[in-house]
Each structure stands twice: as structure tokens, then as C-alpha cells.
Phi, psi and omega in degrees: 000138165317117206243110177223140220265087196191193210237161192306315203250032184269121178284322176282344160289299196314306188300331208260318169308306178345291190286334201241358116333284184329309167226045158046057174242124189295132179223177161298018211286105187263123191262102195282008144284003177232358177194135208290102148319116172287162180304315185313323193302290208317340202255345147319316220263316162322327204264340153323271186250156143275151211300321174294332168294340179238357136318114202255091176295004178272297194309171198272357193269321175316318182259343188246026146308301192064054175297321150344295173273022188261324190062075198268131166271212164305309180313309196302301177345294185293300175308295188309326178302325199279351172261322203233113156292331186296351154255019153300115205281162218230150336281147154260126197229106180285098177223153166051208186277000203233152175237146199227152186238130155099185170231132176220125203249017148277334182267349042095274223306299170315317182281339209275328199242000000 
């Protein structure tokens, strides 16, 4: 089953439900408001993507961190994903062997059909 990792009231999780509602595809919601991602999944997920694809420098969690004047390096990033989930850019979505970061619904189409 499809694992997709983000918070409810997220507009690209909210898009990414959509989409996998849409063409019946069964899923997962792991809610990083109601439950802590251990470090280990962040640091699986590393081995995936890079840490800057999945480190989200946008979010309100980002600016009211004041993360920005810290100039975080790879290393930091990955520490800061394992305390504040809440920079985990959204939605992260776990099928098979593949990890998808964000919502883009071409590329959905390719992976998903």
C-alpha cells in the first residue's frame, strides 16, 4: 500500500489525496501533526532523494525558526527534519521501491498508471 507522509490541511497533500482518491488508488496517511517521524524513516529517505529536496526553506515553520540566519548545511537540515517535521516539504509518498517529494501530477500520472 501507498504510504503518504504530510499534514491535512496541506494544499499539496490535499492535491496528492485527490489525485490518488481519483484513480482509486489505496493509501496510507502518516499526520505529521499527530505523529513524530523518527529519524531513521529521514535518514532512509536520504538515501533516496537529497536532503535539500526534502528540507522545505518555504514553509512557515522555516521562517518562524528564523532557520535561514542559521545557513544550514546538509548535516544541519537532517537534524532540524528529525526535531521539526514540520519542514518536511509535503507530501512525501512512499510506493514500491520509490519516493515521490511534492505534488506534481505528471509526474503521479507516470508513476501511479
Amino acid at each position: 500500500m501507498i504510504k503518504v507522509y504530510g499534514i491535512k490541511n496541506c494544499d499539496s497533500v490535499k492535491k496528492a489525496l485527490k489525485f490518488l482518491k481519483k484513480n482509486n488508488i489505496e493509501y496510507e496517511l502518516f499526520d505529521f501533526k499527530t505523529e513524530q517521524l523518527p529519524c531513521t524513516k529521514i535518514d532512509e529517505w536520504s538515501k533516496k532523494v537529497d536532503t535539500k529536496t526534502l528540507f522545505n526553506a518555504r514553509s512557515t515553520t522555516y521562517r518562524n525558526l528564523k532557520l535561514k540566519e542559521l545557513n544550514l548545511d546538509e548535516t544541519g537540515q537532517k537534524e532540524w527534519l528529525c526535531k521539526e517535521n514540520l519542514l518536511i516539504k509535503r507530501p512525501v509518498i512512499e510506493f514500491k521501491n520509490e519516493l515521490l517529494v511534492g505534488f506534481n501530477e505528471e509526474i503521479y500520472k507516470r508513476s501511479f498508471s
